[in-house]
PDB file of N, CA, C and O in Angstrom, chain B, residues numbered from 101:
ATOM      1  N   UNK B 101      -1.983  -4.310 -10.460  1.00  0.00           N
ATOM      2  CA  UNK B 101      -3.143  -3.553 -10.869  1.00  0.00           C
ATOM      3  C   UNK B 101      -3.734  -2.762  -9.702  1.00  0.00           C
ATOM      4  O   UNK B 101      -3.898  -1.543  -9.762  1.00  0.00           O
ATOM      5  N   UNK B 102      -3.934  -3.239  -9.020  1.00  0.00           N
ATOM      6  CA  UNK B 102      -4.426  -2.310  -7.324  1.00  0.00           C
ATOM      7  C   UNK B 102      -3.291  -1.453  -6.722  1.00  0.00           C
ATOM      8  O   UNK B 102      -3.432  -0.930  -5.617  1.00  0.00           O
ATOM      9  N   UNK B 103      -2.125  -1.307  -7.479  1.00  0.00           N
ATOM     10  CA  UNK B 103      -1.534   0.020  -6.686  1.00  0.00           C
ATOM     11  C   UNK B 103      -1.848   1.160  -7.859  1.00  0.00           C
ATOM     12  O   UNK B 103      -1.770   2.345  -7.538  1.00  0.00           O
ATOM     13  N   UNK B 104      -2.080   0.921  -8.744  1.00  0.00           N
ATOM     14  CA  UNK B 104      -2.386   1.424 -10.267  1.00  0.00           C
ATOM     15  C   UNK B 104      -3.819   2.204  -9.889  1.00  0.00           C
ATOM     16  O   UNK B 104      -3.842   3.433  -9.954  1.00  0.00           O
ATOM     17  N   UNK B 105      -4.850   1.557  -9.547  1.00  0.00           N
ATOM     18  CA  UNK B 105      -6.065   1.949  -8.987  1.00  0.00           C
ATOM     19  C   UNK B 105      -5.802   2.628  -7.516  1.00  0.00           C
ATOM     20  O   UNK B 105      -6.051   3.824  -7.667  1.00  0.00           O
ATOM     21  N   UNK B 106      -5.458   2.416  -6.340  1.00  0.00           N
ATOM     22  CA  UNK B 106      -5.097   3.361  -5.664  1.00  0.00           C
ATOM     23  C   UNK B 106      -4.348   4.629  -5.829  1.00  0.00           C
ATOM     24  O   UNK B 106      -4.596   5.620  -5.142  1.00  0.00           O
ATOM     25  N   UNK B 107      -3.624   4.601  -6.551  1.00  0.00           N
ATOM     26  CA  UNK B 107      -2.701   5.905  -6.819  1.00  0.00           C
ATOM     27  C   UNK B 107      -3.736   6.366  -7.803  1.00  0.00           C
ATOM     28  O   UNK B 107      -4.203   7.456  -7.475  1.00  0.00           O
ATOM     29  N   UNK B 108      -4.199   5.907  -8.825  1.00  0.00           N
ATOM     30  CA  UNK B 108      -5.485   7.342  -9.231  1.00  0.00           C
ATOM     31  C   UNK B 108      -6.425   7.662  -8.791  1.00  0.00           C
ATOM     32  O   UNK B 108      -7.061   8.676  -9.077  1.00  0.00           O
ATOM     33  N   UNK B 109      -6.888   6.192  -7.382  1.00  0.00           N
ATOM     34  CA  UNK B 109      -8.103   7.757  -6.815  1.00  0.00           C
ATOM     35  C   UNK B 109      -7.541   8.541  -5.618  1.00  0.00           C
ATOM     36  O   UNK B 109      -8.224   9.229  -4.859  1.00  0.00           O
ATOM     37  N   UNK B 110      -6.153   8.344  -5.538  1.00  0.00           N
ATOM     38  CA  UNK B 110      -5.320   9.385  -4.985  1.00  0.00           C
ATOM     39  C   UNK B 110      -5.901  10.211  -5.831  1.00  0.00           C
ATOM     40  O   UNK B 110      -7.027  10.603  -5.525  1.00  0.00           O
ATOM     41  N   UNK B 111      -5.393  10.605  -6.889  1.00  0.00           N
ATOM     42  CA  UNK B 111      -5.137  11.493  -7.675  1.00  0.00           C
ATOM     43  C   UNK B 111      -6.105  11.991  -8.382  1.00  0.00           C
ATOM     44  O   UNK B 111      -5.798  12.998  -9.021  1.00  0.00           O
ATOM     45  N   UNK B 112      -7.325  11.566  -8.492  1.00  0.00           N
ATOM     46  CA  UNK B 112      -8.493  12.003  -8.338  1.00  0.00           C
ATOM     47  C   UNK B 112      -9.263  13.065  -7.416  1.00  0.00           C
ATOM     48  O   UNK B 112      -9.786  14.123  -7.767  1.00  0.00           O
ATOM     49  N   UNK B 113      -9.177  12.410  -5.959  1.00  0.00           N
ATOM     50  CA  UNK B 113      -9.499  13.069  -4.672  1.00  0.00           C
ATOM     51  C   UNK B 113      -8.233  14.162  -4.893  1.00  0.00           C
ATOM     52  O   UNK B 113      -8.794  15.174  -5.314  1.00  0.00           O
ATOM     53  N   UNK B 114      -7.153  14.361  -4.828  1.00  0.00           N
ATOM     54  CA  UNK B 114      -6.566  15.435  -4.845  1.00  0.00           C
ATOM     55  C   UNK B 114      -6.721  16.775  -6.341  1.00  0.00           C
ATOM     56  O   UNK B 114      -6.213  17.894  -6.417  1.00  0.00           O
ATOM     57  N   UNK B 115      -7.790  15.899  -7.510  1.00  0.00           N
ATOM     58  CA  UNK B 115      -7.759  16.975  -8.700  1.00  0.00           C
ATOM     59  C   UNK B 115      -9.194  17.638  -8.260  1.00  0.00           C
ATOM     60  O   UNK B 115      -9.549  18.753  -8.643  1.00  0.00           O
ATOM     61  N   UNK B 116     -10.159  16.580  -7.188  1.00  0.00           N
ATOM     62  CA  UNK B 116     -11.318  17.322  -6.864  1.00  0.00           C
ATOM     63  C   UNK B 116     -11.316  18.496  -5.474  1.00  0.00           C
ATOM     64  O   UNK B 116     -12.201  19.291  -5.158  1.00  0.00           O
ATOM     65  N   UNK B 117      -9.953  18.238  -4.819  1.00  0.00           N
ATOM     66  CA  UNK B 117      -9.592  19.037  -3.616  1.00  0.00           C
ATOM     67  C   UNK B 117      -9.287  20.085  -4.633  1.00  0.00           C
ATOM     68  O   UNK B 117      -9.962  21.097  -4.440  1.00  0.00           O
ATOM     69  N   UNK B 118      -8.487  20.160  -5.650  1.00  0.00           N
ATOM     70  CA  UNK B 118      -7.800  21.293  -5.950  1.00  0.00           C
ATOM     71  C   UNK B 118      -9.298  22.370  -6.967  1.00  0.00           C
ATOM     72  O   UNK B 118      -9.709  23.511  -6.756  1.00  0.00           O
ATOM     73  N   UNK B 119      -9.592  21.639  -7.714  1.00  0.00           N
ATOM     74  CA  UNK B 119     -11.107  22.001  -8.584  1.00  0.00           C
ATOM     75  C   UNK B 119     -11.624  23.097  -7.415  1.00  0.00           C
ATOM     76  O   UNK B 119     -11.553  24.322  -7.522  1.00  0.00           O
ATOM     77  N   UNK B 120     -12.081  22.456  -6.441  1.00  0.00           N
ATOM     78  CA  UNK B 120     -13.161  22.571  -5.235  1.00  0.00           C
ATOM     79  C   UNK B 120     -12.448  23.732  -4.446  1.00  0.00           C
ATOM     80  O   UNK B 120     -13.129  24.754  -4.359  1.00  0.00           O
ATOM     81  N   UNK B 121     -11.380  23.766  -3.937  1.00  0.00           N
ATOM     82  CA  UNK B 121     -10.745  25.160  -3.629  1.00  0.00           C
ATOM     83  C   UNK B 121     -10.324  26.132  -4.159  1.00  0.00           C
ATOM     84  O   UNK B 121     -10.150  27.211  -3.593  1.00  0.00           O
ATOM     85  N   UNK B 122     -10.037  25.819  -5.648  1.00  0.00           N
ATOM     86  CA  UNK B 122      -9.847  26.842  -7.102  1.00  0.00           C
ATOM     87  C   UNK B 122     -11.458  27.789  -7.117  1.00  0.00           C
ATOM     88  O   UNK B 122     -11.380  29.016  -7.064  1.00  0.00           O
ATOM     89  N   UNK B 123     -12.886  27.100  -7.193  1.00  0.00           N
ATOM     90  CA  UNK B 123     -13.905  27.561  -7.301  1.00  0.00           C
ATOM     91  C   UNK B 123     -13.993  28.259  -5.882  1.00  0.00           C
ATOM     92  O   UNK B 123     -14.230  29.462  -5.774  1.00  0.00           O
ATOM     93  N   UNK B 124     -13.920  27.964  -5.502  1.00  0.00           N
ATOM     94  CA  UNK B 124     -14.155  28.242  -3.811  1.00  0.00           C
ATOM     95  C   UNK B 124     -13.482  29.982  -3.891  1.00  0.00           C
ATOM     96  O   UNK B 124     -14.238  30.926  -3.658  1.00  0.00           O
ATOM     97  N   UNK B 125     -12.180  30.181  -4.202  1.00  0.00           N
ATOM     98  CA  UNK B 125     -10.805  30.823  -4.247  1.00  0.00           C
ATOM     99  C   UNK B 125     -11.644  32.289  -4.882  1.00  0.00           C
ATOM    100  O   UNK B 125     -11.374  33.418  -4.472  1.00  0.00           O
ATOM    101  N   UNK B 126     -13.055  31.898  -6.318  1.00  0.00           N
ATOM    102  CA  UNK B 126     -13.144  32.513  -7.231  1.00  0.00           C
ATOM    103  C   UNK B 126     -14.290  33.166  -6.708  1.00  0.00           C
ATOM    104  O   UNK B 126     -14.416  34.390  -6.732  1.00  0.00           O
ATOM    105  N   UNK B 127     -15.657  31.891  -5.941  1.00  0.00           N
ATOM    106  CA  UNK B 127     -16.530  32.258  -6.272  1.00  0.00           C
ATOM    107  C   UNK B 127     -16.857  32.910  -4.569  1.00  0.00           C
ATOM    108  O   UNK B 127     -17.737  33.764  -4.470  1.00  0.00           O
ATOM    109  N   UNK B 128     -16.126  32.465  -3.334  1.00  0.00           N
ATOM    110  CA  UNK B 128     -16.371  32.598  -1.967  1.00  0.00           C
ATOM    111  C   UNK B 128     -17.931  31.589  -1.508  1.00  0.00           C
ATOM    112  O   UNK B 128     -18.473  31.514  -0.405  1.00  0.00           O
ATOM    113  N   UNK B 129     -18.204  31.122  -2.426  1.00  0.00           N
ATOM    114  CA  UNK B 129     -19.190  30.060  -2.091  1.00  0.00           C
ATOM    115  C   UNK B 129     -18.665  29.199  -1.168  1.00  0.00           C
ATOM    116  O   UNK B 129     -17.807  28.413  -1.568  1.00  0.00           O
ATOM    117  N   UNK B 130     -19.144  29.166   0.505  1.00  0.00           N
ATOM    118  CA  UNK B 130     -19.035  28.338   1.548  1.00  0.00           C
ATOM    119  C   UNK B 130     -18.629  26.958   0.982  1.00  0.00           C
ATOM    120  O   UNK B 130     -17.513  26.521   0.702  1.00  0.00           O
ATOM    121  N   UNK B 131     -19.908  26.373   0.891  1.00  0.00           N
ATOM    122  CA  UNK B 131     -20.172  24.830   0.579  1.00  0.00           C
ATOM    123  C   UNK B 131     -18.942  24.918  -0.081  1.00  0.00           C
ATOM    124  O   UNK B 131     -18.075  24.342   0.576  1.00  0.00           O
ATOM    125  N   UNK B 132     -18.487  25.445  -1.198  1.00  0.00           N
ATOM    126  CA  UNK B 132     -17.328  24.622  -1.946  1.00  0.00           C
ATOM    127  C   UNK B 132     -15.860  24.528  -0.960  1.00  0.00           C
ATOM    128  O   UNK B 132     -14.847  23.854  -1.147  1.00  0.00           O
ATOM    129  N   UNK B 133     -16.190  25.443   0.091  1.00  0.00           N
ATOM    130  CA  UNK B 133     -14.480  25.025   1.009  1.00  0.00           C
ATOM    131  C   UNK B 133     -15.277  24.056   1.157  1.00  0.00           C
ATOM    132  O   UNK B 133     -15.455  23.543   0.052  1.00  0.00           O
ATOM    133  N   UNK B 134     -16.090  23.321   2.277  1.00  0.00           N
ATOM    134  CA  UNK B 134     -16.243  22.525   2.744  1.00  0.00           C
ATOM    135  C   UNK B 134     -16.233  21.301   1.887  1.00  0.00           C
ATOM    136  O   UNK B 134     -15.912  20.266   2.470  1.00  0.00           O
ATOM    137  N   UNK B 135     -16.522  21.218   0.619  1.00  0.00           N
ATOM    138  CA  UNK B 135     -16.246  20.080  -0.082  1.00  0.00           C
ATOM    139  C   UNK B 135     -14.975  20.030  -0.353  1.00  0.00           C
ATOM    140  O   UNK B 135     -14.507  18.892  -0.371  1.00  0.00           O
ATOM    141  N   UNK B 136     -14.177  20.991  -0.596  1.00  0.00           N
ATOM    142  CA  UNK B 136     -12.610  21.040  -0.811  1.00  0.00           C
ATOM    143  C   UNK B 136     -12.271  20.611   0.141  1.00  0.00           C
ATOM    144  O   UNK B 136     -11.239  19.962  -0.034  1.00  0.00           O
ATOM    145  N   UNK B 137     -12.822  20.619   1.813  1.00  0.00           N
ATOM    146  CA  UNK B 137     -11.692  19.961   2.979  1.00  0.00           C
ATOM    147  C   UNK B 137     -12.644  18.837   2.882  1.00  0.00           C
ATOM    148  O   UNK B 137     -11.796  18.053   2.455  1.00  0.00           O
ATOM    149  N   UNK B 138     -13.318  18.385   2.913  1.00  0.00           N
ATOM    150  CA  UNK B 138     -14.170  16.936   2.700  1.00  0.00           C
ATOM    151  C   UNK B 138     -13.117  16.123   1.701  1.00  0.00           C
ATOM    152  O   UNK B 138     -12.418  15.174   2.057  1.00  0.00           O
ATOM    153  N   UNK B 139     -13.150  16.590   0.634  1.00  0.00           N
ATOM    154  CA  UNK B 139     -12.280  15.957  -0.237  1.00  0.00           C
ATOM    155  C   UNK B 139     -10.604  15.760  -0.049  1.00  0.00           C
ATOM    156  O   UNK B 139      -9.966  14.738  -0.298  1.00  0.00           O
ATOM    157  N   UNK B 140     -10.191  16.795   0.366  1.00  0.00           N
ATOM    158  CA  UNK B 140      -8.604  16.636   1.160  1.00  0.00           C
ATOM    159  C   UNK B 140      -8.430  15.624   1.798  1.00  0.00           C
ATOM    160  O   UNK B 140      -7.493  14.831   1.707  1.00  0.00           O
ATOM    161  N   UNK B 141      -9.890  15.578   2.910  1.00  0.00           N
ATOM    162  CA  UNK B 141      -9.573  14.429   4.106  1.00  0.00           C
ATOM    163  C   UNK B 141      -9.528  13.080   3.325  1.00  0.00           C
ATOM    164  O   UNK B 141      -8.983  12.093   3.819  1.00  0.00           O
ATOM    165  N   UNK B 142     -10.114  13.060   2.091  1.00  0.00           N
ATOM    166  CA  UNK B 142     -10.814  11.944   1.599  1.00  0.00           C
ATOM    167  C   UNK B 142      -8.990  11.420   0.446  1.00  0.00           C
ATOM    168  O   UNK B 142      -8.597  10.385  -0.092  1.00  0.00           O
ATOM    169  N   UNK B 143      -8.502  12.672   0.573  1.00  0.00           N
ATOM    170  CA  UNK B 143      -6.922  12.301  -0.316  1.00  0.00           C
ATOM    171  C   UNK B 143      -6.205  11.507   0.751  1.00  0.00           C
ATOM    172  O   UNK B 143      -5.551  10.467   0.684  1.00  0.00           O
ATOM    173  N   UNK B 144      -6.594  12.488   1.986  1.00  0.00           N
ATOM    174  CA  UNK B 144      -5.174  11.268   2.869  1.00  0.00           C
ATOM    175  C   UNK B 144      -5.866   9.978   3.248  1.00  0.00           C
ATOM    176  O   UNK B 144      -5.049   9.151   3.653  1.00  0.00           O
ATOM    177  N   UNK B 145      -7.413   9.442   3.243  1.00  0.00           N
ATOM    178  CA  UNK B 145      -7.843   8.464   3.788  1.00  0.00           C
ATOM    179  C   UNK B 145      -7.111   7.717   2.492  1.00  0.00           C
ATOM    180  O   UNK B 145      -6.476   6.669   2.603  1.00  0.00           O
ATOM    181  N   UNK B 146      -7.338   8.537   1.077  1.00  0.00           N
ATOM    182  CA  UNK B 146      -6.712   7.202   0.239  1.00  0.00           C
ATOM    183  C   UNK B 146      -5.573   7.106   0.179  1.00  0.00           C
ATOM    184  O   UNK B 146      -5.260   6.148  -0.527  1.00  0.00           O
ATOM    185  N   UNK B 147      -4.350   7.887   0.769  1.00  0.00           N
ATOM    186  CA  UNK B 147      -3.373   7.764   1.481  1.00  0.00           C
ATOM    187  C   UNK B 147      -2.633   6.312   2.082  1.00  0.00           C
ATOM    188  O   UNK B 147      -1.744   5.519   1.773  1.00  0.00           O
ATOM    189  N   UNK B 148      -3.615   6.544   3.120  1.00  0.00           N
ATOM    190  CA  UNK B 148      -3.802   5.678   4.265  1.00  0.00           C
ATOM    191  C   UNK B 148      -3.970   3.889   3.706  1.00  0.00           C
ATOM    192  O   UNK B 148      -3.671   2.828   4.253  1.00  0.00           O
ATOM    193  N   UNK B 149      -4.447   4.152   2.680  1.00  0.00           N
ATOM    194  CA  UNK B 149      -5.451   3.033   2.481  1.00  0.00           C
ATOM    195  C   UNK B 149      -4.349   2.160   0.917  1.00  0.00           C
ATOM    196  O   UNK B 149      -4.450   0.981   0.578  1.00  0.00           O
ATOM    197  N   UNK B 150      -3.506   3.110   0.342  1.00  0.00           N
ATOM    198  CA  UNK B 150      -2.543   2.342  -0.385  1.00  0.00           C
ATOM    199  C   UNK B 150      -1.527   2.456   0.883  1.00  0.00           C
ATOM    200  O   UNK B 150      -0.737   1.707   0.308  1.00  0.00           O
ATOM    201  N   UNK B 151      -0.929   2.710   1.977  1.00  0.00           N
ATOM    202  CA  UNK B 151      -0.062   2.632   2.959  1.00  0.00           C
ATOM    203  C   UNK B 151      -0.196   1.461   3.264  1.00  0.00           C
ATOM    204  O   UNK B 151       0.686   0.663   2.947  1.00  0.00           O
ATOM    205  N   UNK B 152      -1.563   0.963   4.101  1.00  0.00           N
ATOM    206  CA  UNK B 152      -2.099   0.372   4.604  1.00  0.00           C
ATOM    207  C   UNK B 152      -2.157  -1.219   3.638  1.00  0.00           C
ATOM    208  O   UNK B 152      -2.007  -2.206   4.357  1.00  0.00           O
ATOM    209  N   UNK B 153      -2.352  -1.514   2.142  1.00  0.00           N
ATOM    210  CA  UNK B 153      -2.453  -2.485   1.504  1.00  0.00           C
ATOM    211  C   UNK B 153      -1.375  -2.477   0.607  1.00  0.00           C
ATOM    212  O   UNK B 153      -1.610  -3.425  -0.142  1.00  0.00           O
ATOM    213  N   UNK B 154      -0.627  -2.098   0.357  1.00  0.00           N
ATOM    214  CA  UNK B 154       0.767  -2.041  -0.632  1.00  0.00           C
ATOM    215  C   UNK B 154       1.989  -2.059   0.031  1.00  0.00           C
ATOM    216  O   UNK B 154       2.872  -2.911  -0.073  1.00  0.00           O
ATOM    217  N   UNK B 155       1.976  -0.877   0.844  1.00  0.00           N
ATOM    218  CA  UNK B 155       3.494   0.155   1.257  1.00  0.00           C
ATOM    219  C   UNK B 155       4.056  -0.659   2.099  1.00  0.00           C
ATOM    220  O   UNK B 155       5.234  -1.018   2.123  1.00  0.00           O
ATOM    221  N   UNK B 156       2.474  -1.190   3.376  1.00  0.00           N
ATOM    222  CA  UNK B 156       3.707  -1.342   4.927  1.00  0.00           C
ATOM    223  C   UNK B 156       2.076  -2.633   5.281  1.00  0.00           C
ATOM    224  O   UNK B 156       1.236  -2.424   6.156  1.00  0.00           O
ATOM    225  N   UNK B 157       2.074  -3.813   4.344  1.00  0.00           N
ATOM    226  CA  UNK B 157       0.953  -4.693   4.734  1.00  0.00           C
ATOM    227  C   UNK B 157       0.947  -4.998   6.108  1.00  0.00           C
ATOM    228  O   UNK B 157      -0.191  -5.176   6.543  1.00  0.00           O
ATOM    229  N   UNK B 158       2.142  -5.152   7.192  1.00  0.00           N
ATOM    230  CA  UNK B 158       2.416  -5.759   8.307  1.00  0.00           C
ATOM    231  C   UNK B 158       1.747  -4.593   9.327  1.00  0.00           C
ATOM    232  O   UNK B 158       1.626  -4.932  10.504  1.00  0.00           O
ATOM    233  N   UNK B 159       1.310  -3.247   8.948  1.00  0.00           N
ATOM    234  CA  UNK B 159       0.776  -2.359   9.652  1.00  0.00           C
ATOM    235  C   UNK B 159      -0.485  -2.205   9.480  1.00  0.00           C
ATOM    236  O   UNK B 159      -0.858  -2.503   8.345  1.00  0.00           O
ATOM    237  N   UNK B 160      -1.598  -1.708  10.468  1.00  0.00           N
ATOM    238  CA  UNK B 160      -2.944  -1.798  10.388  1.00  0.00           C
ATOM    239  C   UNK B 160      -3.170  -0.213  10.470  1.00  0.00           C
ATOM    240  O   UNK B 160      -2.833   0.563  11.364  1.00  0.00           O
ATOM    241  N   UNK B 161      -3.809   0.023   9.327  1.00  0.00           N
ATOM    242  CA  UNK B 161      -3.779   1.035   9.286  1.00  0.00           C
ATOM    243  C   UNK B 161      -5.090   1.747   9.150  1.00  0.00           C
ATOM    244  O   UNK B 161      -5.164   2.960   8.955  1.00  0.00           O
ATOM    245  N   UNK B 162      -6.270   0.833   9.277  1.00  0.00           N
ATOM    246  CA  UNK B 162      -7.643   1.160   9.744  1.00  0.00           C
ATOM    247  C   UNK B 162      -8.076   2.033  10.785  1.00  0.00           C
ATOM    248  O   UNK B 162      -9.039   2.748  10.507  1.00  0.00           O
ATOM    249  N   UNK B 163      -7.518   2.144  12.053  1.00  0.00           N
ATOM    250  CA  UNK B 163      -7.646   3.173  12.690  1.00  0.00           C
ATOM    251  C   UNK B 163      -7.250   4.731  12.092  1.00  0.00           C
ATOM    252  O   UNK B 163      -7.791   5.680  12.660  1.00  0.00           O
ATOM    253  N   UNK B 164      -6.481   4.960  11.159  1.00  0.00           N
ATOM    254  CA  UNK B 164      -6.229   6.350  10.908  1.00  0.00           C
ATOM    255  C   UNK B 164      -7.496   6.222   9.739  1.00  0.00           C
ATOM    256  O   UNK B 164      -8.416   7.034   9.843  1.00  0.00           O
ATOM    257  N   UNK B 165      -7.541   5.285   8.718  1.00  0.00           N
ATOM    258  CA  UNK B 165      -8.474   5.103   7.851  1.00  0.00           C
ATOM    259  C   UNK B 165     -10.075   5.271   8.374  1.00  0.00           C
ATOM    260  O   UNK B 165     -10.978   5.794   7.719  1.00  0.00           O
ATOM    261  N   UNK B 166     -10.156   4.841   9.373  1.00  0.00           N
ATOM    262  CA  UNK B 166     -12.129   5.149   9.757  1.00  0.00           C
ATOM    263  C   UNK B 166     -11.865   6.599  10.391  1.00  0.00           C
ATOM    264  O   UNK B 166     -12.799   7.396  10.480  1.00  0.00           O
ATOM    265  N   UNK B 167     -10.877   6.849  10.726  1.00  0.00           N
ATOM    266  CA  UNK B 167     -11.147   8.242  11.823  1.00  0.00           C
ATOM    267  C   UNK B 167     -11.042   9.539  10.539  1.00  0.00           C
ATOM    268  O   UNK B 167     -11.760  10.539  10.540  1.00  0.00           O
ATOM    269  N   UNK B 168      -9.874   9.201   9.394  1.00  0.00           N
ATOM    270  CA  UNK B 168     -10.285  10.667   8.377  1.00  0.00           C
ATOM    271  C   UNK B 168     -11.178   9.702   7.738  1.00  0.00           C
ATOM    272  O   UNK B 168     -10.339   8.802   7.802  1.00  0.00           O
ATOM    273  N   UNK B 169     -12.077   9.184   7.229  1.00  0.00           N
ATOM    274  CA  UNK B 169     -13.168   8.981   7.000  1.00  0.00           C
ATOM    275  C   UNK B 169     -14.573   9.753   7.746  1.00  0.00           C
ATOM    276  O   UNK B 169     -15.286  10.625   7.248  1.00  0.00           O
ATOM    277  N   UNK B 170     -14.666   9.221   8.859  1.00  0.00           N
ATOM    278  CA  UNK B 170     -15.595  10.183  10.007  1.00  0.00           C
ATOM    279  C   UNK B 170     -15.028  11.869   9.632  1.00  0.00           C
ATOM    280  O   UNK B 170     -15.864  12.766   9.523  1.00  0.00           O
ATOM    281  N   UNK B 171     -13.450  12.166   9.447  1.00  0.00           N
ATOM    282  CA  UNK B 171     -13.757  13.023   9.613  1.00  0.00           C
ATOM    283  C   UNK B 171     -14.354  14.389   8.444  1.00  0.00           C
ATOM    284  O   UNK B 171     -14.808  15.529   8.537  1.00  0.00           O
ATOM    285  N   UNK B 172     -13.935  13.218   7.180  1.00  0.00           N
ATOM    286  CA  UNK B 172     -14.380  13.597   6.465  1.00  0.00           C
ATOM    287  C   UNK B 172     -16.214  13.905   6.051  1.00  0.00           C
ATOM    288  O   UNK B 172     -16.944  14.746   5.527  1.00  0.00           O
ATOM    289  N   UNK B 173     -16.240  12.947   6.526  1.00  0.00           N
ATOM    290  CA  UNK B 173     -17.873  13.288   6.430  1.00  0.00           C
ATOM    291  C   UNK B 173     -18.976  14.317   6.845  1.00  0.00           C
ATOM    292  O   UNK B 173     -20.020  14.828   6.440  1.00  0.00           O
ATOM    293  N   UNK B 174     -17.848  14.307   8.216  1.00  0.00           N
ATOM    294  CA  UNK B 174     -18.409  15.287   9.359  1.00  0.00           C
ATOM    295  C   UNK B 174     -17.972  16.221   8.871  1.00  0.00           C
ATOM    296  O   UNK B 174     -18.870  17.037   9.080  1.00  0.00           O
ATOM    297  N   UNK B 175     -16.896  16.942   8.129  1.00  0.00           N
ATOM    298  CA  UNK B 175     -17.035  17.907   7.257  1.00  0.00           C
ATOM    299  C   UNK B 175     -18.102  18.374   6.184  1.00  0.00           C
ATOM    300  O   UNK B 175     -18.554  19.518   6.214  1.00  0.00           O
ATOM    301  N   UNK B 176     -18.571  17.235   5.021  1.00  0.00           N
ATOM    302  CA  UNK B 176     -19.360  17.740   4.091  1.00  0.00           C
ATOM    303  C   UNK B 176     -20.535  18.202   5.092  1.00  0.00           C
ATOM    304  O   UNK B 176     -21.067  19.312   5.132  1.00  0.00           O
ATOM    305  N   UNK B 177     -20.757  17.280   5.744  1.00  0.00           N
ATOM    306  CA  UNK B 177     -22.153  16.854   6.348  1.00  0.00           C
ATOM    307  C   UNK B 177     -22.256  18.682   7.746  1.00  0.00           C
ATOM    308  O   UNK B 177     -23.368  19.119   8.042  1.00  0.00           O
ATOM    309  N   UNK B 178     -21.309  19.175   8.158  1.00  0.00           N
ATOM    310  CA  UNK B 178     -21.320  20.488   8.288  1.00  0.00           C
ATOM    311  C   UNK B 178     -21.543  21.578   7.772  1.00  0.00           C
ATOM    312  O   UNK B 178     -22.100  22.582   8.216  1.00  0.00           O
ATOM    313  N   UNK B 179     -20.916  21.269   6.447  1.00  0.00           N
ATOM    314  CA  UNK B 179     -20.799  22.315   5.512  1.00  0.00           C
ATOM    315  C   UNK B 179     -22.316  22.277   4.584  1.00  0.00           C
ATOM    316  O   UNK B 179     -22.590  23.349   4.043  1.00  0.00           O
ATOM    317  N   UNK B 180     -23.138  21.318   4.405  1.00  0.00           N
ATOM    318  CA  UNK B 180     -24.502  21.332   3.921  1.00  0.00           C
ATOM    319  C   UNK B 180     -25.383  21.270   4.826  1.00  0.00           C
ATOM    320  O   UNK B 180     -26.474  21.086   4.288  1.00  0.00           O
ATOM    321  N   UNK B 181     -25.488  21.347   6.230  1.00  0.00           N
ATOM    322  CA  UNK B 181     -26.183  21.349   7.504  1.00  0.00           C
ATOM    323  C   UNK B 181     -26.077  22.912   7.352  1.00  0.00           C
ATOM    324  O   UNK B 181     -26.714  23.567   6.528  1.00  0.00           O
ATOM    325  N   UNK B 182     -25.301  23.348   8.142  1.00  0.00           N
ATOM    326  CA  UNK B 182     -24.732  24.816   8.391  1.00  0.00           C
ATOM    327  C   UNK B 182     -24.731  25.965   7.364  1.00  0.00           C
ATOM    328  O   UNK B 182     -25.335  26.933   7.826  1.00  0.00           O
ATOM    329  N   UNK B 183     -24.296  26.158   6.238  1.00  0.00           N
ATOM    330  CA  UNK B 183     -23.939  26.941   5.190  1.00  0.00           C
ATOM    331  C   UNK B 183     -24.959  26.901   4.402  1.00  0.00           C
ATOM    332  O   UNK B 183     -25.307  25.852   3.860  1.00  0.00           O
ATOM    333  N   UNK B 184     -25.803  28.464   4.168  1.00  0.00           N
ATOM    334  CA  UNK B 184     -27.513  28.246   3.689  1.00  0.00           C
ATOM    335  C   UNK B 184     -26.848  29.651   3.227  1.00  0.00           C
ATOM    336  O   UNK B 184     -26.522  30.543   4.009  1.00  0.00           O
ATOM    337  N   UNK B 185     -26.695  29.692   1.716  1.00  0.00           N
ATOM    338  CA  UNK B 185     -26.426  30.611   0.826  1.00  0.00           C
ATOM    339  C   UNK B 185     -27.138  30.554  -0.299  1.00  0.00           C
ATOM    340  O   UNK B 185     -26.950  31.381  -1.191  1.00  0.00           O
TER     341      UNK B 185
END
């Protein structure tokens, strides 16, 4: 059941990357890249995170997991700081 749930909020985070850069593509509204790469980062953290508990258990894979986390954040958190449209 938990690779079942990881692989759809894979696949989630990658239908809101694609949504979010489709609008982005249409409307040139800033904020929406920045949620589109917020959300990208947020596909490979869940990546990382069925790698990390399914794929390869004997590997720790928390260090790549907190760092696109941070870096994800530090994306949205740019893109609604910065971008005043």
């Amino acid at each position: 059941m938990a690779v079942t749930i990881y692989i759809l909020c894979i696949l989630t985070s990658l239908a809101c990357t694609w949504l979010l850069f489709g609008s982005y593509r249409r409307t040139r509204y800033r904020l929406l890249f920045w949620s589109g790469a917020c959300f990208a980062v947020m596909t490979l953290n869940n990546l990382f995170l069925l790698l990390d508990k399914i794929v390869f258990p004997t590997i720790d894979f928390l260090p790549a997991r907190l760092i696109s986390a941070f870096v994800a954040t530090c994306l949205l958190l740019y893109g609604l700081i910065y971008e005043k449209e």
